[in-house]
C-alpha positions as CSV (number, residue, x, y, z in Angstrom):
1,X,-8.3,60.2,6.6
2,X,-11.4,59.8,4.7
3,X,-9.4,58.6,1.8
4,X,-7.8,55.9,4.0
5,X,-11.4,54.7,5.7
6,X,-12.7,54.3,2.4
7,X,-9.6,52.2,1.1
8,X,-10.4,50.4,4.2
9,X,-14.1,49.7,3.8
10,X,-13.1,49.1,-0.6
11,X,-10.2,46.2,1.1
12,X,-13.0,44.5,3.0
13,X,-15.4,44.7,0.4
14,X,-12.8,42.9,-1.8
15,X,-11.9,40.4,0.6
16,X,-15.7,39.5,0.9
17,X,-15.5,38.8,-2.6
18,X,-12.5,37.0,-2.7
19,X,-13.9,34.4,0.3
20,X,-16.8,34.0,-1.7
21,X,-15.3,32.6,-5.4
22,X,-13.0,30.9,-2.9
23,X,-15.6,29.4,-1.0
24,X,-17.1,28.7,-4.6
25,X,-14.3,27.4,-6.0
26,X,-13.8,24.8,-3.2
27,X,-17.0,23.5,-3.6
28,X,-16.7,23.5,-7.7
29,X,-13.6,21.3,-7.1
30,X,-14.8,19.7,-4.3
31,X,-17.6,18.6,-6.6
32,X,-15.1,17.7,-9.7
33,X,-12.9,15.5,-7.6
34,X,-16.4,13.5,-5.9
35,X,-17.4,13.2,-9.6
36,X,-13.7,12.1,-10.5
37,X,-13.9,9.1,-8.3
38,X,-17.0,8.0,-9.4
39,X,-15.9,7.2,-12.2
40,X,-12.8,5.8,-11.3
41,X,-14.9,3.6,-8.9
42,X,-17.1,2.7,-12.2
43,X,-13.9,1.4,-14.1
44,X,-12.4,-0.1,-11.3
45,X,-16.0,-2.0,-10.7
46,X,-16.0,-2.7,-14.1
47,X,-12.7,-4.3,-14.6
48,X,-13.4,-6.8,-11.2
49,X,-17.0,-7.7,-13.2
50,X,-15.0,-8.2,-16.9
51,X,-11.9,-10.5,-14.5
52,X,-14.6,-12.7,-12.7
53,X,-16.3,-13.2,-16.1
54,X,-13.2,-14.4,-17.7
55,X,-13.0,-17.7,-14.9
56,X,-9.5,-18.2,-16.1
57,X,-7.6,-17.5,-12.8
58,X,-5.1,-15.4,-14.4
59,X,-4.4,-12.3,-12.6
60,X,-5.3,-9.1,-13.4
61,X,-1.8,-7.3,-15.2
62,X,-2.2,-4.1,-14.0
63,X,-2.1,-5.2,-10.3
64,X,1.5,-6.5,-8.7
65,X,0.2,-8.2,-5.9
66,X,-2.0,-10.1,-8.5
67,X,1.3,-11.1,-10.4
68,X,3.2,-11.9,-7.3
69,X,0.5,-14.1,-6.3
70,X,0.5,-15.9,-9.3
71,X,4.5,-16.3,-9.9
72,X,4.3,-17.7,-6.0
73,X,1.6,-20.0,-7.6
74,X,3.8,-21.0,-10.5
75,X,6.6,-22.0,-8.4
76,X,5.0,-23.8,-6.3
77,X,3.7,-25.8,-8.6
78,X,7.0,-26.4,-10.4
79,X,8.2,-27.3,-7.4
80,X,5.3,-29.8,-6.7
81,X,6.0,-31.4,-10.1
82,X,9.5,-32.0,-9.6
83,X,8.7,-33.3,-6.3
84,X,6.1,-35.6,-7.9
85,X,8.3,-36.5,-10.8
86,X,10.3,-39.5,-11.4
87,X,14.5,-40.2,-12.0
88,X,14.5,-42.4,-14.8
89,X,18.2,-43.3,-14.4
90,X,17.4,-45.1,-11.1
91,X,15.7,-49.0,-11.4
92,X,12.3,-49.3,-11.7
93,X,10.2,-52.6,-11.2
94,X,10.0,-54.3,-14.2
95,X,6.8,-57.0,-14.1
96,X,7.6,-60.3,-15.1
97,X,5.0,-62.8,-15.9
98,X,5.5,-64.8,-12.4
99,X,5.3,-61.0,-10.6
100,X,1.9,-60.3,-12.1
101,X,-0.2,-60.2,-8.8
102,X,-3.1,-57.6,-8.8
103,X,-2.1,-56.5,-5.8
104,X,1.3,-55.1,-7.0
105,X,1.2,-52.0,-8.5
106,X,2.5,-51.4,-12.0
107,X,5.6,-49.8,-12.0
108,X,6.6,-50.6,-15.4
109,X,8.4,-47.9,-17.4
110,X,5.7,-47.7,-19.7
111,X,3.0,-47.0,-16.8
112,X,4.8,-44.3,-15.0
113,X,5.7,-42.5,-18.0
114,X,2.0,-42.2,-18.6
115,X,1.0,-41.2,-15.5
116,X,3.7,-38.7,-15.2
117,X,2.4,-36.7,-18.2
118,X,5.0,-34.8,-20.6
119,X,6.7,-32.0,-19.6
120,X,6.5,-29.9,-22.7
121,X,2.4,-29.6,-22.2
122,X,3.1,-28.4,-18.7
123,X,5.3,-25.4,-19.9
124,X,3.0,-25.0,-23.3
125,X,0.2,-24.2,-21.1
126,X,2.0,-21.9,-18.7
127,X,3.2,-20.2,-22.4
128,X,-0.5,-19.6,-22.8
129,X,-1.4,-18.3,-19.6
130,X,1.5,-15.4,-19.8
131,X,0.5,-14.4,-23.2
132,X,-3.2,-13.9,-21.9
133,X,-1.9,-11.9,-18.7
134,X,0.2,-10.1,-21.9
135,X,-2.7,-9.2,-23.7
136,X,-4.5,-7.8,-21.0
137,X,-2.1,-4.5,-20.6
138,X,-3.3,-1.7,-22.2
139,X,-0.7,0.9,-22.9
């Protein structure tokens, strides 16, 4: 009987024990995890500072809804162009020399081929944008 009080009392003493490197242990990990997201609060700070130093509007390639944003961007814009652009098969308004009123616009060929711009520097630049948002991943 005394045997089995003094299991008893050795149990509880044990248990005391165990609550105590338990309660320790919490608060050690407790502790590691606040100290964990510091720092991934520091990084994540860091990398916002470094993307609104760059100014170049390209989105950040570690973040989807930054790349969907900016491929919704993209093709709106394409679509905006082709709105915009011209048919060159159908008849423009060739000036003659007894159509030449200020007034009139210019809608010679030549005129609205400049102000349409080339296509090829439209994609070139696009090019260059992806390969930047490319070179920002880090493997």
């Amino acid at each position: 009987m005394e045997q089995a009080k003094h299991r008893q009392q050795q149990e509880v003493a044990e248990n005391r024990l165990r609550r105590s490197q338990l309660k320790d242990s919490m608060l050690f990990f407790d502790a590691v995890r606040t100290a964990i997201e510091a720092i991934k609060d520091g990084e994540r700070h860091e990398r916002d500072w470094e993307k609104f130093m760059r100014c170049n509007g390209l989105p950040n390639a570690a973040s989807p809804s930054d790349l969907r944003k900016y491929i919704h961007q993209w093709h709106t814009d394409i679509a905006r162009r082709h709105l915009e652009s011209r048919n060159w098969l159908l008849r423009t308004d060739e000036r003659t020399l007894l159509t030449q009123d200020a007034q009139v616009p210019d809608l010679t060929r030549i005129s609205l081929r400049q102000q349409q711009g080339r296509l090829g520097d439209v994609y070139s630049q696009r090019i260059q944008e992806v390969l930047g948002v490319g070179s920002t991943l880090s493997f």
